[in-house]
C-alpha positions in Angstrom: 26.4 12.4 17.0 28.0 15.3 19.2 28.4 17.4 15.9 24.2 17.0 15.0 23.9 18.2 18.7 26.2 21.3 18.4 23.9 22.4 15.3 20.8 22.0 16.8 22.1 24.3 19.8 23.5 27.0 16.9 20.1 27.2 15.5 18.2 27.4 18.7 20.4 30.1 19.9 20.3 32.3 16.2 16.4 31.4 16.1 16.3 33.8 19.5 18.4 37.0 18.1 -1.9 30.0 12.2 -16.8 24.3 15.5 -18.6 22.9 16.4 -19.5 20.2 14.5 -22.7 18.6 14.0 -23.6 15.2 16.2 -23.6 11.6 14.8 -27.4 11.0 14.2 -27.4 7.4 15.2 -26.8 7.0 18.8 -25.6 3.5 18.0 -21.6 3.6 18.9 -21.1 0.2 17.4 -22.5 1.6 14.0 -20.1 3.1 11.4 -21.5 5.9 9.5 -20.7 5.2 5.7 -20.9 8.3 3.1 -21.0 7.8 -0.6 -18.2 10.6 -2.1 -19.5 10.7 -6.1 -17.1 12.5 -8.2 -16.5 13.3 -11.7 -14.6 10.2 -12.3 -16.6 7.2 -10.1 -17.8 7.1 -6.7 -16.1 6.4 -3.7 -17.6 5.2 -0.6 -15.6 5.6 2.8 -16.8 4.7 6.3 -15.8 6.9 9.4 -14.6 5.9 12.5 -16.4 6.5 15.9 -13.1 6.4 17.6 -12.5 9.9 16.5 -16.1 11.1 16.8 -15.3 15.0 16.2 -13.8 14.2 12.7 -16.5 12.6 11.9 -19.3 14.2 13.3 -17.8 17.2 11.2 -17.5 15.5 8.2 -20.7 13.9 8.6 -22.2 18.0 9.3 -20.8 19.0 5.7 -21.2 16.7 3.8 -24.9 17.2 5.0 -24.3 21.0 4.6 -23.5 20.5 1.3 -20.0 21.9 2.1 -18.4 20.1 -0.5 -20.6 19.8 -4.0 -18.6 21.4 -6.2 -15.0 21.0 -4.8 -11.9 19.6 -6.3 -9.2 17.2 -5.8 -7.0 19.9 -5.9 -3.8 18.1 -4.9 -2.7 14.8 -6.3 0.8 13.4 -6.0 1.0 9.7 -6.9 2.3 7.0 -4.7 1.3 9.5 -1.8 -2.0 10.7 -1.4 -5.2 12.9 -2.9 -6.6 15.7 -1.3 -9.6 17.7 -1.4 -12.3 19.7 0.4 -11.0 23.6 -0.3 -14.2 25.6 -0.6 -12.4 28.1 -2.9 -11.3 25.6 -5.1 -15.3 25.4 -6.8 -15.2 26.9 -10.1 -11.5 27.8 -9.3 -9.9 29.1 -12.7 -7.0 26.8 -14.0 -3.8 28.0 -12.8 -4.9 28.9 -9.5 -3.4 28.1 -6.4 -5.4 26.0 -4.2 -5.2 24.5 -0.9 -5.7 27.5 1.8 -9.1 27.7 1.8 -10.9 26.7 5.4 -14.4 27.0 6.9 -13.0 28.7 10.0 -12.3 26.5 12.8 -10.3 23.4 12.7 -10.9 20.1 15.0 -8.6 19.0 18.1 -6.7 16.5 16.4 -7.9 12.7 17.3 -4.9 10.3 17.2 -6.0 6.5 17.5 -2.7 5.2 16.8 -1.5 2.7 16.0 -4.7 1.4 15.6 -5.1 3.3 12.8 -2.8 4.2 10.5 -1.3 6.0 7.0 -1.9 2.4 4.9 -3.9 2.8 1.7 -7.0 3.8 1.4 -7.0 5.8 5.0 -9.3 8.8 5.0 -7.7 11.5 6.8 -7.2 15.4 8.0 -5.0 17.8 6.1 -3.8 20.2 8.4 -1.2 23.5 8.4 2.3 22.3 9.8 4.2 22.1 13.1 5.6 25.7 13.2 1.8 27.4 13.2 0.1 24.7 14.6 2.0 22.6 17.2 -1.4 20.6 18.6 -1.1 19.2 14.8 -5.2 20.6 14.8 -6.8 19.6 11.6 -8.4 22.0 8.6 -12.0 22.2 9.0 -12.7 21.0 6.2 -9.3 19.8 4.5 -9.0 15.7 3.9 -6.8 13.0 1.5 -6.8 9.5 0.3 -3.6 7.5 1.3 -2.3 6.1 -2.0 1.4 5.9 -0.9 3.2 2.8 -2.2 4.8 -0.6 -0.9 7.8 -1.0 1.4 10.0 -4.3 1.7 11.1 -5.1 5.1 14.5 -3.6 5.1 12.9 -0.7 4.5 10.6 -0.1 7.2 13.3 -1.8 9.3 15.6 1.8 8.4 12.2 3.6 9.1 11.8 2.0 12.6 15.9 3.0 13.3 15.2 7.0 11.8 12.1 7.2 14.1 14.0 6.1 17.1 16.9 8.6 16.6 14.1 11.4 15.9 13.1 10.5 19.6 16.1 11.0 21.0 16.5 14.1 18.3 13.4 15.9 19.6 14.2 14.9 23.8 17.5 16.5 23.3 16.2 19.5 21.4 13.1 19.8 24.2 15.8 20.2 26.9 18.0 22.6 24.8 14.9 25.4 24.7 15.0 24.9 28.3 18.2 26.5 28.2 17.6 28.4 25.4 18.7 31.7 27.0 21.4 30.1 29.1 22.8 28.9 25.5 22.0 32.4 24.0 24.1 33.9 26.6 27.0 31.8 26.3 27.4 31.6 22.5 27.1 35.6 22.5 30.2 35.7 25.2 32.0 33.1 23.1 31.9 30.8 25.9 32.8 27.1 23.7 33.5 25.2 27.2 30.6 25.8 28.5 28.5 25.3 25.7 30.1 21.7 25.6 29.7 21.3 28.8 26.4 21.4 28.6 25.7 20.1 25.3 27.1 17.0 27.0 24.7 17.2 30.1 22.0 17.7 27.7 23.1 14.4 25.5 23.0 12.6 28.7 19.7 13.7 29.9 18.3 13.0 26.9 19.7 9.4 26.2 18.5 8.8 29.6 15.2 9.5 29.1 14.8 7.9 25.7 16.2 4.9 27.2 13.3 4.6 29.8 11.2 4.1 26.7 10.2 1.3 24.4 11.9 1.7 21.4 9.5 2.6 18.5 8.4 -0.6 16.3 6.0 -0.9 13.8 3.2 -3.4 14.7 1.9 -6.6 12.7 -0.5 -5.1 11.5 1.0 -1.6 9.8 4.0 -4.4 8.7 1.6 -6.6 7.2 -0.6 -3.4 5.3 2.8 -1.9 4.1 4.2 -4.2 2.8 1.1 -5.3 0.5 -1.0 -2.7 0.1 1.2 0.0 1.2 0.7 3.3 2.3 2.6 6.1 4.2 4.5 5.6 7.0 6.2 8.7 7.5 3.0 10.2 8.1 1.5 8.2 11.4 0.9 9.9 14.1 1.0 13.4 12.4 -2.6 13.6 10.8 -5.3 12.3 12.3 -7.1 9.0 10.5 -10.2 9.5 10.7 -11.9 6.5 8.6 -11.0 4.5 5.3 -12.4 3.5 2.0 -14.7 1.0 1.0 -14.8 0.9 -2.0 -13.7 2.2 -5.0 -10.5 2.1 -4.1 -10.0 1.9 -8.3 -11.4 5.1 -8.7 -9.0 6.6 -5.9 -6.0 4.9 -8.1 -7.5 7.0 -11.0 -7.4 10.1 -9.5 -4.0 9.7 -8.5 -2.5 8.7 -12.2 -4.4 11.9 -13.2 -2.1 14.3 -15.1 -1.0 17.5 -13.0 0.4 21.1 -13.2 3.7 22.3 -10.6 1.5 22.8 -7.5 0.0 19.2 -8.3 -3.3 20.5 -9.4 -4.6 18.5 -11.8 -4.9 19.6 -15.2 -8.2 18.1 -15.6 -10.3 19.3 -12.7 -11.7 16.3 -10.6 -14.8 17.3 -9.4 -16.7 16.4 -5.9 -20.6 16.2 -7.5 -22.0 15.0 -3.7 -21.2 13.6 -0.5 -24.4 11.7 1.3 -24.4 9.6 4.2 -25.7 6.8 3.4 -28.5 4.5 5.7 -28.2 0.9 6.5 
């Protein structure tokens, strides 16, 4: 454990020398907006969640915009997840990269967990990663499909174990950038005794807070979807879920067996034709 530590303060210490979206039109709170997504290969039809009303009053605003007629699934990776919603990626040439393309803002991220989760069928936010975007923000525009796959029990057992140590992982590496400068100075006088020293401070401060915690544990309910329907659990509490599908949960399965190039395009583009909300 000491020797993970003593890394994590070695990298610190070298590491020192990247809208406003339209409003739900029914003032009914109780009322989930449903929108139809038709593409090339079947129809999909996803309802939104009022939990996170910015995600969906935004998806909601393009899909009424028009935003998205002509866009691709243009990255699938089976037994994880499909993704579409690039603007650049309409009447994108074959071979070209896809996946940077925004409408210029991106939403505050809206975390409703563990209410809702990565199991399959979630509708949620791509977004850029941790290092340019630490608020975990979501694209503008950006979303995916879970597909992800089944877990036994073991399984997320060793899940719930990995995410508990990442706890104490990321307490012990918030009070090392503390003393990011303190640890910069010692390394660069050679000063091992002291960086023990307080490497061992730091380990105790950090066990000390985790263990005024509750240890991380899945609930019933993310047990019960993973290890039937499945999803992805790594994900939770990363990306914000923003609704789920419906139905045509086949035709999400098809996209995702869909043949694909290196950067997971798929060979065969699959095509966005419309997305309409639909009325009650």
């Amino acid at each position: 454990m000491k020797r993970n530590f003593i890394v994590l303060l070695t990298i610190l210490a070298c590491a020192l020398t990247g809208c406003k979206p339209g409003q739900k039109k029914d003032g009914d709170m109780e009322k989930e907006t449903k929108l139809k997504i038709e593409t090339s290969v079947g129809d999909i039809i996803v309802k939104l969640y009022n939990e996170t009303p910015g995600h969906r009053d935004n998806f909601i605003k393009l899909a009424e915009e028009g935003t998205y007629e002509g866009t691709l699934f243009h990255r699938v990776i089976k037994d994880f997840m499909i993704q579409a919603g690039d603007p650049e990626s309409k009447n994108a040439p074959k071979g070209k990269m896809l996946g940077a393309g925004d409408v210029g803002y991106t939403v505050p991220a809206e975390f409703v967990y563990p209410k809702y989760f990565h199991k399959k069928g979630a509708l949620s936010a791509a977004r850029q990663g941790d290092n340019v975007n630490p608020k975990k923000e979501s694209s503008g525009c950006q979303f995916y499909i879970v597909t992800g796959k089944v877990y036994n029990d073991s399984t997320l057992l060793g899940m719930e174990q990995q995410m508990n140590q990442m706890r104490l992982n990321n307490a012990f590496q918030a009070l090392a950038q503390k003393h990011a400068k303190e640890i910069y100075k010692m390394r660069k006088a050679g000063d091992q005794e002291g960086l023990m020293n307080l490497q061992d401070s730091l380990i105790a401060q950090a066990e000390a807070q985790v263990a005024g915690e509750p240890e991380f544990h899945f609930t019933p309910e993310q047990v019960k979807a993973y290890t039937t329907v499945g999803g992805t659990p790594h994900l939770d509490g990363e990306y914000t879920v923003f609704g789920e599908v419906l139905e045509g949960l086949d035709i999400v399965d098809r996209i995702q067996k869909v043949k694909t190039d290196r950067s997971d395009r798929p060979e065969e583009d699959v095509v966005i034709k419309k997305v309409t909300v639909l009325e009650d």
